[in-house]
N, C-alpha and C positions, 0 to 999 in steps of 0.2 A: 702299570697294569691296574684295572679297574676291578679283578675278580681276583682270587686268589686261583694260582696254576702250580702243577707240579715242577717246570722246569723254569729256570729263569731266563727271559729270552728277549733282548733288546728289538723290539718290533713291535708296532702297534694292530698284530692282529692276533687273533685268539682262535680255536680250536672250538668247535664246538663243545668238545670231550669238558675242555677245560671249564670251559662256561655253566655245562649242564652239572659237574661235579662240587662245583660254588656254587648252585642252586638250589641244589636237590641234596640236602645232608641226608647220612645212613643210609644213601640206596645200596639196594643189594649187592655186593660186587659179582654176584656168577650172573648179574642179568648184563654187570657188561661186559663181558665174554662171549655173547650170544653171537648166534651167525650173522645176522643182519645186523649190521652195521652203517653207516650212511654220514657223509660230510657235508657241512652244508659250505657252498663254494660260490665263488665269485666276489667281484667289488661291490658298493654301493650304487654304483652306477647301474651294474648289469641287471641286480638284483635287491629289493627293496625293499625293507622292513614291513614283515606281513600282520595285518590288524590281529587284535584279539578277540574277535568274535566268534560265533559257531557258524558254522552254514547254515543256509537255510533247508531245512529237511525238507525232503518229497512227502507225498501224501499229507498235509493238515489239511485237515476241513472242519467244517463249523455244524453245529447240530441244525439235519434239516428242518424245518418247520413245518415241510407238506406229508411227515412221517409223523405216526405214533413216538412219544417221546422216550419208552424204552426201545424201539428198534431202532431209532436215533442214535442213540448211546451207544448199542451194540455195536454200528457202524462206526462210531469215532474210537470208540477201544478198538478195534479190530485194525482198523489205519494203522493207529498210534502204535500199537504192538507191532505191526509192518516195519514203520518203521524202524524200531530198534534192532528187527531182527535183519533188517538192509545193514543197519550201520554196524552190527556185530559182525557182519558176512565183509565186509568191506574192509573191518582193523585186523579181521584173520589173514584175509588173504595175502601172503607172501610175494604174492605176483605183483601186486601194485605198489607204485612211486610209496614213498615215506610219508609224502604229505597228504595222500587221500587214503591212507591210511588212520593217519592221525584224524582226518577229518571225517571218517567213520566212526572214529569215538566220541567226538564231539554230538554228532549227530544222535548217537545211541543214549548219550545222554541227556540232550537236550530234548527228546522226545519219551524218555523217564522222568524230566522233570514235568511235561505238559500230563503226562501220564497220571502223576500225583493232583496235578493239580485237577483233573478230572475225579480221581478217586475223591476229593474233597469235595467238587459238584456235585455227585452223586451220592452222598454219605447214608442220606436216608435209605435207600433202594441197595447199601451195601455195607448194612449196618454189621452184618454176621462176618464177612469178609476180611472189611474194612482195616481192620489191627492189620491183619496178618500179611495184608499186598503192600499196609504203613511199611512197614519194616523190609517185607522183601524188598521195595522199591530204595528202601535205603541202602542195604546190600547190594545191591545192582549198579549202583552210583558210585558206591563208594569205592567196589572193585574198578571203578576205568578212572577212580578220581587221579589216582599217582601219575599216571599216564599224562591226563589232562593239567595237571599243574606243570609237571617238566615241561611242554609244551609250551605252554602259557607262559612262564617265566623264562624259558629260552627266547622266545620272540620277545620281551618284554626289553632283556638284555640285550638283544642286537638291535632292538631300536636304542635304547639308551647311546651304547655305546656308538655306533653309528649318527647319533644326534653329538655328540663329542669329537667325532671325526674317525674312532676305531674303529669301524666294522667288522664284522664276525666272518671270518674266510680259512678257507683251511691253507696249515703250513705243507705246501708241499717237499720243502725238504726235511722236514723230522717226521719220527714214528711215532705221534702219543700216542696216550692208550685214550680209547675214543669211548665214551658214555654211550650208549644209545637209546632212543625214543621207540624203538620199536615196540608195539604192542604182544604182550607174551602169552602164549595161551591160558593160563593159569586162571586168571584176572579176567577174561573174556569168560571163558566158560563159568567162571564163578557168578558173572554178568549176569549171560542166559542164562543160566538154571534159578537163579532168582527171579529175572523176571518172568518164566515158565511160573513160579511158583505164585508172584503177584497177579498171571492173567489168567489163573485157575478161581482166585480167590476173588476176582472183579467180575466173573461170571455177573450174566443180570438175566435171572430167571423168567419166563413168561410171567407170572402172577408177580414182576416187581413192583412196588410201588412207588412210582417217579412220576413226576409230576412237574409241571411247566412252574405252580405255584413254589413248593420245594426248590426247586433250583433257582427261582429269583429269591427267593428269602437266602441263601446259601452267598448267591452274589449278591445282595446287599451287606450283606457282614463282610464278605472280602473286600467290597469299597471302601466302606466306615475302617475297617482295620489299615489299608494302605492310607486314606484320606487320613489319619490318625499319625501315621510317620513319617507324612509328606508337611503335615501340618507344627509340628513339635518343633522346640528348639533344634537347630543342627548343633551349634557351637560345645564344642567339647563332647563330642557322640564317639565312645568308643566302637572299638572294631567289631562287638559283638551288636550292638546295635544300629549298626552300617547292615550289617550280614542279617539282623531281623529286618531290614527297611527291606532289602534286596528283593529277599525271600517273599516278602509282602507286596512289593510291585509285581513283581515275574510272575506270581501267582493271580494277582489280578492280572495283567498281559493275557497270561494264558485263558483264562475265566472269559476274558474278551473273546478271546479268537475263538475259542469252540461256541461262541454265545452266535458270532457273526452279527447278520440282520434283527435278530431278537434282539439285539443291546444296542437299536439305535442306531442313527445316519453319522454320528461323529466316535462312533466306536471306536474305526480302525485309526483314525488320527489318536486320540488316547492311548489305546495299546500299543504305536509306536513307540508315543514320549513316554509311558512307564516300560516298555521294551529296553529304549535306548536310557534312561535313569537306571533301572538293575544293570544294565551293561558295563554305564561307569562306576556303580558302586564294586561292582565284579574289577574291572582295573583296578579301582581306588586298593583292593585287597591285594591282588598279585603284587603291585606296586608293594604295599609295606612288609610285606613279603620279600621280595626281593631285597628291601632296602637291609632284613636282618641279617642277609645273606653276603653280603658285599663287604670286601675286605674294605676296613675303612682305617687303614695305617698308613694309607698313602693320598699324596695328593689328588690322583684321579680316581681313586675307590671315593673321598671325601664328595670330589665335584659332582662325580654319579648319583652317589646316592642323594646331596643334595637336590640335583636335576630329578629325581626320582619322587622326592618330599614334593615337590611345587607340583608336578603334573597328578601326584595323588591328590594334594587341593584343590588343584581344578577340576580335577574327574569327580569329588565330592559337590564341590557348587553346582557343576553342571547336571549332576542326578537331586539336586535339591531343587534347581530351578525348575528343569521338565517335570518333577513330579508334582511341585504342586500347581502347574501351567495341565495339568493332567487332571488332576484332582479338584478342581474350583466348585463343581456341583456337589451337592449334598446327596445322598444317600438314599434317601426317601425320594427325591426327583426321579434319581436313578430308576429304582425298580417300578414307579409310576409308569417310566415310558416304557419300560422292560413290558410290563403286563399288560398296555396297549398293542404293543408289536405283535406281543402271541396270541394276543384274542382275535386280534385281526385276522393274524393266519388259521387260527383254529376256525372262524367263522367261513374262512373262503375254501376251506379244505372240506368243512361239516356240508 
């Protein structure tokens, strides 16, 4: 066995129960008792180790250019809170499969994080706010974060063991006791009322004061600060400064995407490769994560978690190569072209 399980059982497949229980230390036990239950079944053949990404959410868009740049803004918060409130409606509802469920959380978070990163674009124009949507956006995140990691380290796990030849299938002749991924309302509602609270406080008042100049000054400092962690030694970079690097690409990504055609013809190529760099720094974590997790008294918990150590190395090279294949221009280029783009459109629009 490659995890640690309650029963001892001559066979090379595993329970999800057992998997998500060797992953997830101190979960609640009355959450797994809940009604919703759910196994995940089949061979490797039928059924195929699912990436670790988010979906792509509905609604992003980019600040128009042919709009005043506070009713701009009001338009991309107004999306972006859409969104969350799609994906919080989608990990409620009970009706739906386990896995777009789970995939409502993802999405609710992952349009909390574009969220933040906008309150950071806007900082001047929401200066009285700002603290206080800081924080609730943290609470909002943090509430679907448990969700999101069981998740993530259960997939992380059926690839693993599935790259070893085990695959993750359920036993159908025993009764474990089964963990479950279901999202519980607690945790959701604690979501939305937070983010209720952060898109009270990111209001942007008629008399705001935002400005096309302001928010290129804003993204220039989010390039020099990613440029800055793309650029540094990697070798011997603890976990907390993997997780500043992340935070610091994603954040630029996002600064890309609502920037769109204001930030230039090679934008969206950029915001990929620091898109897909936080993605594998995002792995590189679950990964040593998982690795703490893993019963390592035997010889296939030992091979696992070795197999585990290598693919977080590579997921570390691979987010250091695209980001600084991302990051090569300087800073000052940057918002040079920035401030041509908007003058442009501001002259074609006056």
């Amino acid at each position: 066995m490659a995890v640690k399980t309650q029963a001892q059982r001559l066979t090379t497949t595993l329970t999800i129960g057992d998997a998500l229980e060797a992953v997830s230390r101190g979960t609640d036990a009355s959450r797994a008792q809940s009604a919703n239950r759910e196994v995940i079944t089949g061979r490797l053949e039928e059924r195929p180790a699912r990436e670790i990404k988010a979906p792509t959410s509905p609604g992003r868009s980019a600040l128009r250019l042919d709009l005043p740049v506070v009713v701009a803004a009001r338009l991309v918060l107004s999306q972006e809170y859409s969104v969350v409130e799609e994906g919080l409606g989608r990990a409620a509802n009970e009706q739906l499969a386990m896995l777009d469920r789970l995939e409502g959380v993802h999405q609710a978070r992952r349009a909390l994080k574009r969220i933040q990163s906008l309150n950071d674009l806007f900082r001047n124009a929401l200066r009285f706010g700002r603290t206080r949507a800081k924080a609730s956006l943290r609470r909002a995140k943090a509430h679907l974060s448990e969700v999101r990691q069981r998740d993530a380290l259960g997939s992380l796990l059926e690839e693993l063991c599935a790259l070893k030849g085990q695959p993750l299938t359920a036993v159908t002749d025993a009764t474990p006791t089964l963990a479950t991924l279901s999202p519980s309302a607690s945790p959701l509602r604690g979501a939305r009322d937070a983010a209720a609270i952060a898109r009270r406080a990111m209001r942007l008042p008629a008399g705001a004061t935002l400005d096309w100049h302001e928010i290129t000054r804003t993204f220039k400092q989010s390039w020099a600060r990613g440029r800055r962690f793309a650029g540094r030694s990697w070798v011997g970079l603890g976990e907390r400064d993997l997780h500043d690097a992340r935070k610091a690409f994603q954040r630029l990504s996002d600064h890309l995407a609502v920037l769109g055609d204001a930030a230039g013809e090679r934008a969206a190529i950029t915001r990929r490769r620091l898109r897909d760099a936080a993605q594998a720094l995002g792995r590189a974590r679950d990964l040593a994560i998982l690795v703490d997790a893993i019963e390592g008294t035997t010889p296939e918990g030992r091979a696992i978690a070795a197999r585990a150590l290598r693919l977080r190395t590579a997921a570390v090279r691979e987010a250091r190569t695209l980001a600084r294949a991302a990051l090569r221009q300087r800073e000052g280029l940057v918002a040079r072209r920035m401030r041509r783009s908007t003058a442009r459109a501001h002259a074609t629009r006056v």
